[in-house]
PyMOL commands that place a pseudoatom at each C-alpha (Angstrom):
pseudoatom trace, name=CA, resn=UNK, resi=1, chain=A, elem=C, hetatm=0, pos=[13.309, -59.646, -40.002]
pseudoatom trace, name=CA, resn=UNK, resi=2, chain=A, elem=C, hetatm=0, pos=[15.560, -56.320, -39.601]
pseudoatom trace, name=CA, resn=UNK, resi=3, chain=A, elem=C, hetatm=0, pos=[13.843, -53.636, -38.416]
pseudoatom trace, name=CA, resn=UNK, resi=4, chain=A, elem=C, hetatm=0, pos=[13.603, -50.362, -40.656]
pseudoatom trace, name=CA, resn=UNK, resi=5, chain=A, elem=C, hetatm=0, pos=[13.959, -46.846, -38.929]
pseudoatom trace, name=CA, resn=UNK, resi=6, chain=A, elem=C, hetatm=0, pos=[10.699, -44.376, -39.697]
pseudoatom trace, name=CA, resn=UNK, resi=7, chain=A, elem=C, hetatm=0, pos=[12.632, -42.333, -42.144]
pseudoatom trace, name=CA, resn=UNK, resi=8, chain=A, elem=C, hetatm=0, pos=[13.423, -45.626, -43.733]
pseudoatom trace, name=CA, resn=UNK, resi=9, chain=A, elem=C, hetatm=0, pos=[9.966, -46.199, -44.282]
pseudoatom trace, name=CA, resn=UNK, resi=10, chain=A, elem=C, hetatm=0, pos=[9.652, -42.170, -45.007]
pseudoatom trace, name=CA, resn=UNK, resi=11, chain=A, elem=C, hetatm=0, pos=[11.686, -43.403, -48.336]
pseudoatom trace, name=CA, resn=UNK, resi=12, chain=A, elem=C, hetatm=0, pos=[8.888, -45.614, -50.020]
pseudoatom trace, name=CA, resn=UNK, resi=13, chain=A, elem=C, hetatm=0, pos=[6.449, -43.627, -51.720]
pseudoatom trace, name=CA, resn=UNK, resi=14, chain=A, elem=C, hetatm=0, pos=[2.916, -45.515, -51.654]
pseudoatom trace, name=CA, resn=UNK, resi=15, chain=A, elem=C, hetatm=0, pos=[-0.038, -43.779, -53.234]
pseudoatom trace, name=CA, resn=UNK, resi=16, chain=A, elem=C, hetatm=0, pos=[-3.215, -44.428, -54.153]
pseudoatom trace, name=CA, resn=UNK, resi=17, chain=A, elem=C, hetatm=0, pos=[-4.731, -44.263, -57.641]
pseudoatom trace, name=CA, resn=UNK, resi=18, chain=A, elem=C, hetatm=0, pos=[-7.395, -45.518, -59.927]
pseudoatom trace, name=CA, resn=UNK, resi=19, chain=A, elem=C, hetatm=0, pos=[-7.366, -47.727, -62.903]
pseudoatom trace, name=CA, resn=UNK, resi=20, chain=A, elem=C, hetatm=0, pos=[-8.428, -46.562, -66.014]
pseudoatom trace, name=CA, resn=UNK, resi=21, chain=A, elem=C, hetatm=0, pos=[-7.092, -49.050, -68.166]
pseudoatom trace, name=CA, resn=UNK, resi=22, chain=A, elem=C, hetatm=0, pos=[-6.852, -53.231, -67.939]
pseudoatom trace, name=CA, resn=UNK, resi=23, chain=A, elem=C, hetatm=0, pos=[-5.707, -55.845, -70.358]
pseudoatom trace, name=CA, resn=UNK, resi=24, chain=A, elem=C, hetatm=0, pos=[-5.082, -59.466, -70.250]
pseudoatom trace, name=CA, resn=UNK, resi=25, chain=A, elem=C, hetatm=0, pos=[-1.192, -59.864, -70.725]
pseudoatom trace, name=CA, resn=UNK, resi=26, chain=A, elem=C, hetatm=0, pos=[-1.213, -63.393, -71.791]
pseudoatom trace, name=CA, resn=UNK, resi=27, chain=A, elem=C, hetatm=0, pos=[2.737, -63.631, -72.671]
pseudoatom trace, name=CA, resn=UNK, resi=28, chain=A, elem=C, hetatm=0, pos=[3.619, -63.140, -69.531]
pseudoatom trace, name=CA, resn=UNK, resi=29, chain=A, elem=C, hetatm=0, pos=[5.551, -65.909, -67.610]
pseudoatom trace, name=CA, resn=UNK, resi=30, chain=A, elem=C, hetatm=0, pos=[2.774, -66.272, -65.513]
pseudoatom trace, name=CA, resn=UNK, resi=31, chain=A, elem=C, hetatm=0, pos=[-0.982, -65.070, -65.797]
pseudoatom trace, name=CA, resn=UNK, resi=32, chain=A, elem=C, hetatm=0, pos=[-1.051, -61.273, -65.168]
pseudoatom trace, name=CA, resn=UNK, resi=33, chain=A, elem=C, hetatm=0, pos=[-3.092, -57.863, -65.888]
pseudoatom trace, name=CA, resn=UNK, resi=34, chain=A, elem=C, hetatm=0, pos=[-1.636, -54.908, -67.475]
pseudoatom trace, name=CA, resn=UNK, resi=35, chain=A, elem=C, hetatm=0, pos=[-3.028, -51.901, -65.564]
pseudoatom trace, name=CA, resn=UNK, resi=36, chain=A, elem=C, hetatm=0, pos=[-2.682, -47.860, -66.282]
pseudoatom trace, name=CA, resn=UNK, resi=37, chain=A, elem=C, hetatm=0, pos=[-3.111, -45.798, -63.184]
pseudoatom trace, name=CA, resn=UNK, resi=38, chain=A, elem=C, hetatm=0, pos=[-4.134, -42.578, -62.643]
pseudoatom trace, name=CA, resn=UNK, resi=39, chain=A, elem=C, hetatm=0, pos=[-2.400, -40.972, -59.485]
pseudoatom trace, name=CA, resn=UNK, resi=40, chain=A, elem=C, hetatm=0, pos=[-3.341, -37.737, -59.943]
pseudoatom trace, name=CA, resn=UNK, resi=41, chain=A, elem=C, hetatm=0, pos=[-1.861, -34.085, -61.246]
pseudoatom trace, name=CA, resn=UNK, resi=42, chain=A, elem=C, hetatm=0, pos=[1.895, -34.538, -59.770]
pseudoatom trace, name=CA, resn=UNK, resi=43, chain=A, elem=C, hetatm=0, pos=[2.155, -38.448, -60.524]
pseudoatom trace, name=CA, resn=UNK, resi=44, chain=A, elem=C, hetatm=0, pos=[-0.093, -38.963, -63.763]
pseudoatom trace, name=CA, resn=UNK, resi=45, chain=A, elem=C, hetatm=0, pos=[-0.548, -41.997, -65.239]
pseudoatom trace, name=CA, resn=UNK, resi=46, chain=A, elem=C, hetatm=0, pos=[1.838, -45.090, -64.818]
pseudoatom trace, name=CA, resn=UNK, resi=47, chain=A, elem=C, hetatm=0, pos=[1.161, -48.627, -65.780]
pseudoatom trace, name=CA, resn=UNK, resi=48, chain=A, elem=C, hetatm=0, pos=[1.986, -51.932, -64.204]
pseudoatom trace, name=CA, resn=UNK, resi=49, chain=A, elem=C, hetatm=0, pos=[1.452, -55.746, -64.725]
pseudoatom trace, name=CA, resn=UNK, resi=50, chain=A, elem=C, hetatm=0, pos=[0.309, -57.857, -61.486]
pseudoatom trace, name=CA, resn=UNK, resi=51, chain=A, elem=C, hetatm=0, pos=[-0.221, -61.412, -61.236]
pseudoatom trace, name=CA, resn=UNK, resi=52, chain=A, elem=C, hetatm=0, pos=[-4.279, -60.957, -59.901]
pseudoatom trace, name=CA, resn=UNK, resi=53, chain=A, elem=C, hetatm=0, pos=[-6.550, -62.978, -62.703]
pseudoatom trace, name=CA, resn=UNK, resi=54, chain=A, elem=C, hetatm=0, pos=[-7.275, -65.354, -60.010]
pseudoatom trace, name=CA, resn=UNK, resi=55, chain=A, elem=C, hetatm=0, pos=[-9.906, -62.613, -58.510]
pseudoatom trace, name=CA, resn=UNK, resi=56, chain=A, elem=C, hetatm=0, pos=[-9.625, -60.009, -61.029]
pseudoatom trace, name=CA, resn=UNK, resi=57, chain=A, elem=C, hetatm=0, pos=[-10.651, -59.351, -65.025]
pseudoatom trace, name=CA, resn=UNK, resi=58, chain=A, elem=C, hetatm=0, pos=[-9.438, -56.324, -66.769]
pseudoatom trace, name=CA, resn=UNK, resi=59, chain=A, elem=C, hetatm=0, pos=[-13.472, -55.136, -67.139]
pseudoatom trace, name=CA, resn=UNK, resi=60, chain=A, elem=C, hetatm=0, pos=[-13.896, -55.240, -63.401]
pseudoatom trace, name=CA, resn=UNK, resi=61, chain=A, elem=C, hetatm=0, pos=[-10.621, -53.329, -62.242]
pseudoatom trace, name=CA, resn=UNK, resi=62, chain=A, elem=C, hetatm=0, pos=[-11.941, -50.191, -64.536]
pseudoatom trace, name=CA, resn=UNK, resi=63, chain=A, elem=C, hetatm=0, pos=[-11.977, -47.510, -62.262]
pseudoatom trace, name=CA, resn=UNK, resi=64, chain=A, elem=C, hetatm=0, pos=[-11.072, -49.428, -59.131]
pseudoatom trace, name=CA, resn=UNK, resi=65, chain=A, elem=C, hetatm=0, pos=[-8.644, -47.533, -56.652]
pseudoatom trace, name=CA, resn=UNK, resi=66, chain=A, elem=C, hetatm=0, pos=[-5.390, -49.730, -55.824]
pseudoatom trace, name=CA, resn=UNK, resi=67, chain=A, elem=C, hetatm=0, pos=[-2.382, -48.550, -53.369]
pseudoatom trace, name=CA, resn=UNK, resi=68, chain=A, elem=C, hetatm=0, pos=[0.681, -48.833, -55.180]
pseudoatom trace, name=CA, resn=UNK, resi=69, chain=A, elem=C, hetatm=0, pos=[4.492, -47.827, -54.759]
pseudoatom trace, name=CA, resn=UNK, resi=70, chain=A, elem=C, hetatm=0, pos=[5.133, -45.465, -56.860]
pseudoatom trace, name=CA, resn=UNK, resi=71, chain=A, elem=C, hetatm=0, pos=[9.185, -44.458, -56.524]
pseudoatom trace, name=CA, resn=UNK, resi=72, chain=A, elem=C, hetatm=0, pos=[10.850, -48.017, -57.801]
pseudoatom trace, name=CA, resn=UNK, resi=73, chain=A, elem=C, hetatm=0, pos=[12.537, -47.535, -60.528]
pseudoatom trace, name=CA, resn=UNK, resi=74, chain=A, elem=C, hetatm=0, pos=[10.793, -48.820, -63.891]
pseudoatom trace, name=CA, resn=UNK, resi=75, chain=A, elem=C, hetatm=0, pos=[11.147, -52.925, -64.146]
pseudoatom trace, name=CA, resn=UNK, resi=76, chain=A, elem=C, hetatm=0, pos=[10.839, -55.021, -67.276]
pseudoatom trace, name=CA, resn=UNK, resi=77, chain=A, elem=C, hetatm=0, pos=[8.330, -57.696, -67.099]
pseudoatom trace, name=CA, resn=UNK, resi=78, chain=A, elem=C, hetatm=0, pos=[8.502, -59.482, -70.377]
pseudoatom trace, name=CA, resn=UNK, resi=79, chain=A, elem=C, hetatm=0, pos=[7.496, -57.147, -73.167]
pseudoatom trace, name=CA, resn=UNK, resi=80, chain=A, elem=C, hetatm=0, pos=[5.946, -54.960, -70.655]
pseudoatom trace, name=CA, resn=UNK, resi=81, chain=A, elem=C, hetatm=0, pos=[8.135, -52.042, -68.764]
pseudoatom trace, name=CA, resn=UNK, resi=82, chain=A, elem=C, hetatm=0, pos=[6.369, -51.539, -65.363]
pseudoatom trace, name=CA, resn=UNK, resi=83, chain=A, elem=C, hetatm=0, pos=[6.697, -48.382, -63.646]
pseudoatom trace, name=CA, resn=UNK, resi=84, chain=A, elem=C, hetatm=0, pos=[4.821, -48.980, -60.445]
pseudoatom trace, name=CA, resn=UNK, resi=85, chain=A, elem=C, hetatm=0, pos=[3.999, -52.137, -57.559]
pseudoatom trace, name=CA, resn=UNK, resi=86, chain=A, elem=C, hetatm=0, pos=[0.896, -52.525, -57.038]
pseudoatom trace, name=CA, resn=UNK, resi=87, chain=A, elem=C, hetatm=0, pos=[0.157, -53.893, -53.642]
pseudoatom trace, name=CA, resn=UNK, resi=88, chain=A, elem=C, hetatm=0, pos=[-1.756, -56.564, -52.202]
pseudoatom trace, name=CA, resn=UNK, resi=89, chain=A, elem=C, hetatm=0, pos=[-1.695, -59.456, -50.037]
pseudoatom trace, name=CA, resn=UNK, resi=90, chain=A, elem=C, hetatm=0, pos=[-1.970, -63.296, -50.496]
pseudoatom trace, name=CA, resn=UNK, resi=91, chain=A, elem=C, hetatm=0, pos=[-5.847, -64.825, -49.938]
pseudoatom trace, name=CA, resn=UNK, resi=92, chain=A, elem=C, hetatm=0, pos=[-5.474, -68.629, -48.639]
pseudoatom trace, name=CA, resn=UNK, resi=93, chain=A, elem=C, hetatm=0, pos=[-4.577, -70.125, -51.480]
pseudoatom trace, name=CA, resn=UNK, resi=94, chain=A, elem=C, hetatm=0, pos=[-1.481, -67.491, -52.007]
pseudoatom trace, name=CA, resn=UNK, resi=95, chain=A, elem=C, hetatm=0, pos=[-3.189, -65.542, -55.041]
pseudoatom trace, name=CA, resn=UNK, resi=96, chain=A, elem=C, hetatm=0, pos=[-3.255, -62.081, -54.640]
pseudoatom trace, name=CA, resn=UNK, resi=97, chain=A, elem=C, hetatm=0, pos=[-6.151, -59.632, -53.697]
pseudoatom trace, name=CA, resn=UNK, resi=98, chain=A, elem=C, hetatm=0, pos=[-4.997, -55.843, -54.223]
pseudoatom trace, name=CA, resn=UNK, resi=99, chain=A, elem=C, hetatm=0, pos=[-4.941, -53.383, -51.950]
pseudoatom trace, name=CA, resn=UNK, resi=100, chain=A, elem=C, hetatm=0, pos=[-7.414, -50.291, -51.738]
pseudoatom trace, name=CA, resn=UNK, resi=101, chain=A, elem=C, hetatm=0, pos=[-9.185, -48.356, -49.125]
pseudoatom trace, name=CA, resn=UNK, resi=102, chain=A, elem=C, hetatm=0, pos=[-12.032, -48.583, -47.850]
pseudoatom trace, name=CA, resn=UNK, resi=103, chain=A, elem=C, hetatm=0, pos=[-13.566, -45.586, -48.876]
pseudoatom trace, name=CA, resn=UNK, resi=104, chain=A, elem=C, hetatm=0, pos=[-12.892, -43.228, -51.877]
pseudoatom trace, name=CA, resn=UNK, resi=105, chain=A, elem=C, hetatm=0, pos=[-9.869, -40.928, -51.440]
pseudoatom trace, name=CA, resn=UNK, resi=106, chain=A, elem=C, hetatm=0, pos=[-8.346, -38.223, -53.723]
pseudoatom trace, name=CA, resn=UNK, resi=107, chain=A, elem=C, hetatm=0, pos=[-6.168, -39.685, -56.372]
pseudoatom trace, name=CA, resn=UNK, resi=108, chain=A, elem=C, hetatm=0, pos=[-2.237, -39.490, -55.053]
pseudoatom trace, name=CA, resn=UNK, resi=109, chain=A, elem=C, hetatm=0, pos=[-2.824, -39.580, -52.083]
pseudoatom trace, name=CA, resn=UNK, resi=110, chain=A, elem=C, hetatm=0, pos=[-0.038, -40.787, -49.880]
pseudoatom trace, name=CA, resn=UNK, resi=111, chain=A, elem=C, hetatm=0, pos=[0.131, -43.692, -47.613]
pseudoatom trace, name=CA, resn=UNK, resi=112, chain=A, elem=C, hetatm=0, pos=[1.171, -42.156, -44.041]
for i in range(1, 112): cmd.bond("trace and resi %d" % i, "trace and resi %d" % (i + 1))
show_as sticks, trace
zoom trace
């Protein structure tokens, strides 16, 4: 792996935000969750589809606050235009739990 200089890293915008809206998205390739999230005044709302029903249903990511990278540009994921990446990191058996913090921070807040 290449190493990355700090303003490299400056580059990627990660924020936090909640979720105020979750739907099964059962036409996609593989199983996956539509989520809206609210990052606050500057960012608003985006949406994004992740690949998490292994430890996640729509009901219980409601309001849940997920880290996500919010300056990619928007991707097509089926029917589904994604403007964010949500983050999160591979359990044992490679599905994916989402990143969050620990405790609750402002919406939009930036990853430094």
């Amino acid at each position: 792996m290449s190493g990355i200089t700090f303003d490299d890293f400056l580059k990627v915008d990660i924020r936090v935000g909640r979720v105020v809206r979750a739907e099964p998205y059962p036409e996609a390739r593989k199983p996956a969750i539509k989520m809206w999230i609210d990052f606050g005044g500057e960012i608003g709302e985006r949406k994004t589809s992740a690949q998490v029903t292994r430890h996640y249903t729509p009901e219980a990511l409601i309001g849940r606050q997920v880290v996500a990278v919010v300056n990619f540009p928007p991707r097509q994921i089926g029917t589904f235009m994604s403007e964010v990446l949500a983050l999160g990191l591979p359990d044992a058996d490679g599905e994916v739990v989402l990143l969050s913090p620990d405790q609750p921070v402002p919406e939009g807040g930036r990853m430094h």
